[in-house]
C-alpha positions in Angstrom: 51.0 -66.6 -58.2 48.3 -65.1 -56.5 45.8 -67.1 -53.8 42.3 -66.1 -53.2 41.0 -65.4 -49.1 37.9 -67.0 -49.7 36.2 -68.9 -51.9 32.9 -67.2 -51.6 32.8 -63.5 -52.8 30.1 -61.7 -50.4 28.0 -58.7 -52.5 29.6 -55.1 -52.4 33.2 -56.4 -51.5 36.5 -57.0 -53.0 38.2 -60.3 -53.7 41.2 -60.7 -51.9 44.2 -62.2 -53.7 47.7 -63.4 -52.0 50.9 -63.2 -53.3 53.1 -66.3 -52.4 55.3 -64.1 -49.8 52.2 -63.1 -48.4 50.1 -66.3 -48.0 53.7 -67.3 -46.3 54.1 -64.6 -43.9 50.4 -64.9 -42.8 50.6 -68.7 -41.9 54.0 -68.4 -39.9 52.3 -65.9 -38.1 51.1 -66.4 -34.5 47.3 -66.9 -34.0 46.8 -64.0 -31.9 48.5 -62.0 -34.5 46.8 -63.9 -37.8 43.6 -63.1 -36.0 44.6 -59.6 -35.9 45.7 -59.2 -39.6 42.4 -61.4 -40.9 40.0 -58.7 -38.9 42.1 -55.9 -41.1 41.8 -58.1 -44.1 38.2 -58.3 -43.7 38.2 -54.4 -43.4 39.7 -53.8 -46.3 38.2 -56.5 -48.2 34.9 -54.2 -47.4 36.1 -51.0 -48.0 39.7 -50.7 -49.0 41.7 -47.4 -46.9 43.7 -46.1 -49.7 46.9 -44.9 -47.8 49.5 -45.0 -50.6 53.1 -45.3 -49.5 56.1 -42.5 -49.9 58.5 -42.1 -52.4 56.2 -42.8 -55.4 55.9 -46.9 -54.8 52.9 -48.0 -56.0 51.2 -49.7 -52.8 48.9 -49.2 -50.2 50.1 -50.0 -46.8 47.2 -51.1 -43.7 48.3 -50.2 -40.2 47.4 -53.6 -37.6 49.1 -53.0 -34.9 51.6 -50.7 -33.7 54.1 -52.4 -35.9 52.6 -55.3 -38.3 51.6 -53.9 -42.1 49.5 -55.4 -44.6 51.1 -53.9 -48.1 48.5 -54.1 -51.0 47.6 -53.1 -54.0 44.1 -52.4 -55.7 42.9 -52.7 -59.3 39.2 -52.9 -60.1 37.2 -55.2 -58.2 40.4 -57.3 -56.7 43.0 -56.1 -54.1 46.2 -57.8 -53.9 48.4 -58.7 -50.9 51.8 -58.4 -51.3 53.2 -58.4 -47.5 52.0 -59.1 -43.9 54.6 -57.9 -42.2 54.5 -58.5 -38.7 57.6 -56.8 -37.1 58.5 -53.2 -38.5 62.0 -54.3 -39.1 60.8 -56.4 -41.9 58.6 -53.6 -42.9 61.4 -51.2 -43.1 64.1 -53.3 -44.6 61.5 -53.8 -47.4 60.2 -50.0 -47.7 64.1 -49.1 -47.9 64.8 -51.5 -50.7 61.5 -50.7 -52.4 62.7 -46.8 -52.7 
């Protein structure tokens, strides 16, 4: 199940949808950190970076800080958010199980 950012589409950007795990992670974040990941998600909302990950996995991956990720994927008009992963532990432990 997918949840959208916003209910209001602005002209020339991309709707943002959230996975379950994602809209999760994002609310159990703290609000210095959220604030961080929602200026990136309004960056790539705009114009997606299209940094796909290693090892042939099928995802885009959003650098916010020096260890927080955003892992998305694009198709059309929509981007969806898979994880906001705030430490690079949980990063890694995914990438690693993704591979």
């Amino acid at each position: 199940m997918f949840y959208t950012y916003s209910e209001i589409k602005r002209p020339g950007t991309m709707e943002l949808l959230f996975s379950d795990s994602a809209k999760k992670e994002l609310e159990n974040l703290p609000k210095e950190m959220r604030a961080a990941f929602l200026k990136h998600l309004e960056r790539i909302e705009a114009a997606p970076p299209r940094k796909h990950l290693k090892h042939g996995i099928p995802c885009h991956v959003e650098k916010v800080t020096r260890q927080a990720r955003i892992i998305y994927n694009i198709s059309g008009d929509r981007i969806y958010i898979l994880h906001c992963f705030s430490t690079h532990k949980e990063y890694e432990h995914w990438y690693k199980a993704c591979k």
